[in-house]
C-alpha positions in Angstrom: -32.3 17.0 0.1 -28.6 16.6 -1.2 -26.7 19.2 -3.0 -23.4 16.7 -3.0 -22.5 16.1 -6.4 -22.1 12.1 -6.9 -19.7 12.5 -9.8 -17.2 14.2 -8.0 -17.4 12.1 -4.7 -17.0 9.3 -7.2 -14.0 10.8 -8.6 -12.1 11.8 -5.3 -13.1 8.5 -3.9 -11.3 6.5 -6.7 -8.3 8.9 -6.6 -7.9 8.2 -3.1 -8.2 4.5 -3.8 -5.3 5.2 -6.6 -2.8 7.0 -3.9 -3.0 4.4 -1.6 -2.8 1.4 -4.3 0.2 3.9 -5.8 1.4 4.4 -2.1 0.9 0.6 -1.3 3.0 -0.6 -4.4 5.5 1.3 -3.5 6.1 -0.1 -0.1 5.7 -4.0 -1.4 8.4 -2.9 -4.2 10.6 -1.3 -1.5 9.9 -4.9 1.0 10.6 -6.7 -1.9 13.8 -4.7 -2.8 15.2 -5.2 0.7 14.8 -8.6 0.8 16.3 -9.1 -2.8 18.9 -7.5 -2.0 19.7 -9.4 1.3 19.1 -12.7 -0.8 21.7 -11.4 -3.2 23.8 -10.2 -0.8 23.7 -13.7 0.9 24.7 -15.3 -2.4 27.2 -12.8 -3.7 29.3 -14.0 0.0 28.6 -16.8 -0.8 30.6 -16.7 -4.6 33.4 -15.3 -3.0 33.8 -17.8 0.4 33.7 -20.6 -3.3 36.5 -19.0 -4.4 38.4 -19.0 -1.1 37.6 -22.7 -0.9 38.7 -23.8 -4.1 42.4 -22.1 -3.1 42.1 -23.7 0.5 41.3 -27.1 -0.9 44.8 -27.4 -2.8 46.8 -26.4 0.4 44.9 -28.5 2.6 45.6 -31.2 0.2 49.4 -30.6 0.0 49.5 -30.6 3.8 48.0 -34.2 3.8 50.1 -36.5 2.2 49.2 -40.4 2.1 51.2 -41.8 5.0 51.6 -38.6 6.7 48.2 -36.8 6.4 46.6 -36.7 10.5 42.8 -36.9 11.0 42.9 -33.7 11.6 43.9 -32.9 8.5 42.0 -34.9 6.5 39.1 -33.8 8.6 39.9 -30.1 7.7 40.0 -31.3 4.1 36.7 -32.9 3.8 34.6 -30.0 5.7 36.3 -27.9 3.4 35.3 -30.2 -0.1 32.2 -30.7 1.7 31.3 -26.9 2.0 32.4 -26.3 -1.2 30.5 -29.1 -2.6 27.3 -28.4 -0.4 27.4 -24.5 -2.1 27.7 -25.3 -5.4 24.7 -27.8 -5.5 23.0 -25.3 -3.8 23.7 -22.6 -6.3 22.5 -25.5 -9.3 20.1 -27.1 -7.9 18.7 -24.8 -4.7 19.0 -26.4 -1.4 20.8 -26.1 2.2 24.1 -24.8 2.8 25.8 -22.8 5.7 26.4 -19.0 5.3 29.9 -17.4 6.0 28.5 -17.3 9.4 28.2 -20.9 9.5 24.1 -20.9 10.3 21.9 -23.1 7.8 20.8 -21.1 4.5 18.4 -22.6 2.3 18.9 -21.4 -1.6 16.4 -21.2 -4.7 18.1 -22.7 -7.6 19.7 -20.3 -10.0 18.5 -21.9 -12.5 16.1 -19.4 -13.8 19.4 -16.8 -14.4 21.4 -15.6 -17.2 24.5 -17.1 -15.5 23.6 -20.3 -15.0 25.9 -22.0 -17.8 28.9 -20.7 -15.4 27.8 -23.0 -12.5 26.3 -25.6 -14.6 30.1 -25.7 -16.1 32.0 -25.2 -13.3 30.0 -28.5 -11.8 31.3 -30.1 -14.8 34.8 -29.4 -13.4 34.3 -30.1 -10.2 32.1 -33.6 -10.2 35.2 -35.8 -11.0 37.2 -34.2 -8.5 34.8 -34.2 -5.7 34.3 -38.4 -5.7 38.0 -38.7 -5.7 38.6 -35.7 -3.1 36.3 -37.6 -0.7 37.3 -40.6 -1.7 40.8 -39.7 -0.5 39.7 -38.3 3.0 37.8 -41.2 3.5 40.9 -43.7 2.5 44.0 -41.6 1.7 46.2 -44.0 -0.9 48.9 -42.6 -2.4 47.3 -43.2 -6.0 44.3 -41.1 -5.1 46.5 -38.4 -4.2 48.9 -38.4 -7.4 45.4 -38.2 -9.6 44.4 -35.4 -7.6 47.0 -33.2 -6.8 47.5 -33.5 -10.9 43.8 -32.9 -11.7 43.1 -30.3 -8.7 46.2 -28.2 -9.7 45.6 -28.1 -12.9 41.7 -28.0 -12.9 41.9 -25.2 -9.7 42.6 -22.1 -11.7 39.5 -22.7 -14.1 37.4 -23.6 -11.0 38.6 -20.4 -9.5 38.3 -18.1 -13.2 34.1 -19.6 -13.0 34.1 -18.5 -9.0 35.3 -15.2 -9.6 32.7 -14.5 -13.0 29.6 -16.5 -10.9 30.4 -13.9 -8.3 30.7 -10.8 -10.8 27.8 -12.2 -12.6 25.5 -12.3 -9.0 26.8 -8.4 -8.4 26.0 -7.2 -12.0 22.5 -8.9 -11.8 21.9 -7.5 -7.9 23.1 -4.2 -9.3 20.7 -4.2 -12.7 17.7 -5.5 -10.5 18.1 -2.2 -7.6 18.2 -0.2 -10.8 14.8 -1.4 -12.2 13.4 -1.7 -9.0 13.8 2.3 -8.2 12.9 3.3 -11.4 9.7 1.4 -10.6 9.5 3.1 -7.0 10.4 6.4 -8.6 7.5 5.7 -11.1 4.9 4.4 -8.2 6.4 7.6 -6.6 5.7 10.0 -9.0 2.3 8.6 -9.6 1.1 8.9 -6.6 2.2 12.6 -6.2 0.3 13.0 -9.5 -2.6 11.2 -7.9 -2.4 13.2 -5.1 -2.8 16.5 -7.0 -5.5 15.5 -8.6 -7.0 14.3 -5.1 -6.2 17.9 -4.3 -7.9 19.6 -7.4 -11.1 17.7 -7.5 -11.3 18.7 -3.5 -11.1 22.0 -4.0 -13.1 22.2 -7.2 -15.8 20.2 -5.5 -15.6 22.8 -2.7 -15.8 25.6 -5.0 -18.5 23.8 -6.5 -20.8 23.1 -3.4 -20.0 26.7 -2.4 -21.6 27.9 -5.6 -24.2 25.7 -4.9 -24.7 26.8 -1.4 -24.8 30.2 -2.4 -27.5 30.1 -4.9 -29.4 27.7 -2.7 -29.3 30.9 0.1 -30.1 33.6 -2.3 -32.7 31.4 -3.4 -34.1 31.2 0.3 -33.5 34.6 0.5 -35.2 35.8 -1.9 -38.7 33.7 -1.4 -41.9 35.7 -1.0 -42.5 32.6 1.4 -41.6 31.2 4.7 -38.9 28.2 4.5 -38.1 26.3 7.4 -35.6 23.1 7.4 -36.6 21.3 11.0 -35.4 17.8 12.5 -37.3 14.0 12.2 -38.6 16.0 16.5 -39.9 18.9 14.3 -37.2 21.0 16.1 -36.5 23.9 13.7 -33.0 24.1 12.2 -32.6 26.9 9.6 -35.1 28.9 8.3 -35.0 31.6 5.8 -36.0 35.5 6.6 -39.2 35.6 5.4 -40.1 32.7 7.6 -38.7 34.9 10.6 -40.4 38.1 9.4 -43.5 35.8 9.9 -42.8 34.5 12.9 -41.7 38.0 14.5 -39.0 36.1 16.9 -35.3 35.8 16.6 -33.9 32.9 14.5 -32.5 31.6 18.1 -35.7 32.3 19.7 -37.5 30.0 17.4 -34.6 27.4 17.4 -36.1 26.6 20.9 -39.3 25.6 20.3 -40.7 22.8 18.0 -41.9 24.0 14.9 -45.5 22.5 15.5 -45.8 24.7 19.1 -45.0 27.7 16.8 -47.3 27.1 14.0 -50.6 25.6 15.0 -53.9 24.6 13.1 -56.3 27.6 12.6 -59.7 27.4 15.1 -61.7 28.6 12.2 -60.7 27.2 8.8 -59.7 24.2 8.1 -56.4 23.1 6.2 -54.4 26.7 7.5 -52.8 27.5 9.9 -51.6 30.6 13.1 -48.9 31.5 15.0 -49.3 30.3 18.2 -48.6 32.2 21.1 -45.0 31.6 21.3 -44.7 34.1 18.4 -45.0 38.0 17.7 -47.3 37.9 15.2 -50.5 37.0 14.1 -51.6 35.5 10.6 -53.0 33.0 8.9 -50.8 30.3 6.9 -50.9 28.3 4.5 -48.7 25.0 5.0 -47.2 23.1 2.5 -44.5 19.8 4.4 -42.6 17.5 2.5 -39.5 15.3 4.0 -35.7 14.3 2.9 -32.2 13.3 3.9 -29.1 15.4 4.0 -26.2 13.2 5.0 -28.3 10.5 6.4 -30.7 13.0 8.6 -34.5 13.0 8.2 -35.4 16.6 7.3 -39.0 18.2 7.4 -39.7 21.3 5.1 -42.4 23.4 5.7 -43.3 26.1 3.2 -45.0 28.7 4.7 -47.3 31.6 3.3 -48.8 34.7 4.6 -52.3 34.3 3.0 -54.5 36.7 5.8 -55.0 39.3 3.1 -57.4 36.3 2.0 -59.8 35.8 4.5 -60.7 38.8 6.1 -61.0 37.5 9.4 -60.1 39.1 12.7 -57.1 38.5 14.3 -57.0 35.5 16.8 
């Protein structure tokens, strides 16, 4: 016997499911945001430590003339090209490289942005002067060095002008991705406060609903010119309406006691009704009508009972 209306379960149940897909969505987007914006972070340092190399590498040149240059030097020289150079593949290709804090960082390749042409040109500048540049620290000649402090001089202000745009380019695109990214929050967000409303209304109409329900289901009890008792799968007696209690002549908790079958009991005389045992007030004699069914998963027994002495006019037993 259920008075739960499966529609509106239904509903509530996949509006729940909708909050916490909403609520769920929201939380990947703002896991996803935070590391997006530590990646981009990451890169954008990295942009601007390219721009302080491409300076550093024309006064570490300067300072190491052919003849005069010490290993030291031309050490300092080569980590430099060789950071520079170990970046910049990273950024056009994806790869290793070392962060500003000099720990191993592994890139994707920008290949997939709108920016790309800026590094795939700035490579263009930079591939000739990288083989001579370690070239040089490898073997500095004095020939090596004319060709690049010429081409490094002159080339360095363009290889600086693409270092400064890659990194503008990184903070414009970090800045238009957060932007999407909360309007999609604020839209996951907002969703889910809709969803939870609606969560909210289809609770309390479903409420209002198996009120309503419950209400006319009691008058209905109420109101029978027979005996209606609602007992347990042990025939212990759970609700009954007041007619059944007028029959039985006991208190409601009185009854609640006793097992339904000690307090109604086969007639000694005719067959197929039914007394009042001793365990009740009064005397009469029933007719019985049981049928079964689940409320919430419990076994229920009903048992319909009716007053039919002014039938059989037989004495009191």
């Amino acid at each position: 016997m259920s008075w739960h209306p499966h529609n509106s379960r239904s509903s509530i149940l996949y509006a729940i499911v909708l909050f916490l897909l909403f609520d769920s969505v929201a939380l990947g987007l703002n896991f996803w945001l935070t590391q997006r914006v530590q990646n981009q972070t990451l890169e954008l340092n990295l942009a601007g430590r390219q721009r302080m190399l491409s300076q550093k590498m024309v006064k570490e040149l300067l300072l190491a003339p052919p003849g005069a240059a010490s290993a030291a030097r031309l050490e300092n020289l080569a980590q430099t090209a060789h950071l520079f150079d170990l970046t910049l593949i990273a950024f056009r290709s994806g790869g290793s490289t070392l962060d500003t804090s000099n720990q191993p960082v592994t890139l994707p390749s920008m290949a997939s942005r709108p920016y790309y042409y800026l590094i795939q040109e700035s490579w263009a500048i930079w591939q000739p002067i990288r083989e001579r540049l370690f070239a040089y620290t490898a073997n500095p000649q004095p020939k090596l060095f004319l060709q690049l402090n010429e081409t490094l001089v002159k080339k360095n202000l363009a290889l600086l002008s693409y270092m400064n745009s890659i990194a503008l380019a990184i903070e414009q695109q970090a800045q238009h991705e957060t932007r999407q990214i909360r309007i999609l929050q604020a839209a996951a967000l907002l969703l889910g406060i809709i969803n939870f409303g609606v969560i909210f209304l289809l609770y309390r109409s479903r409420l209002k609903l198996l009120e309503n329900e419950q209400s006319l289901i009691n008058t209905l009890l109420n109101n029978m010119t027979v005996g209606v008792a609602f007992c347990d799968e042990y025939d212990q007696l759970l609700h009954a309406n007041p007619r059944f209690i007028e029959l039985l002549g006991i208190s409601i908790e009185e009854a609640q006691h006793c097992k339904i079958t000690e307090l109604i009991i086969p007639h000694p005389i005719h067959d197929g009704l039914f007394t009042l045992s001793h365990k009740a007030f009064n005397r009469a004699v029933l007719k019985v009508e049981r049928s079964s069914a689940q409320e919430q998963g419990q076994h229920l027994s009903i048992w319909q009972v009716e007053d039919v002495s002014d039938a059989y006019s037989v004495p009191s037993v």
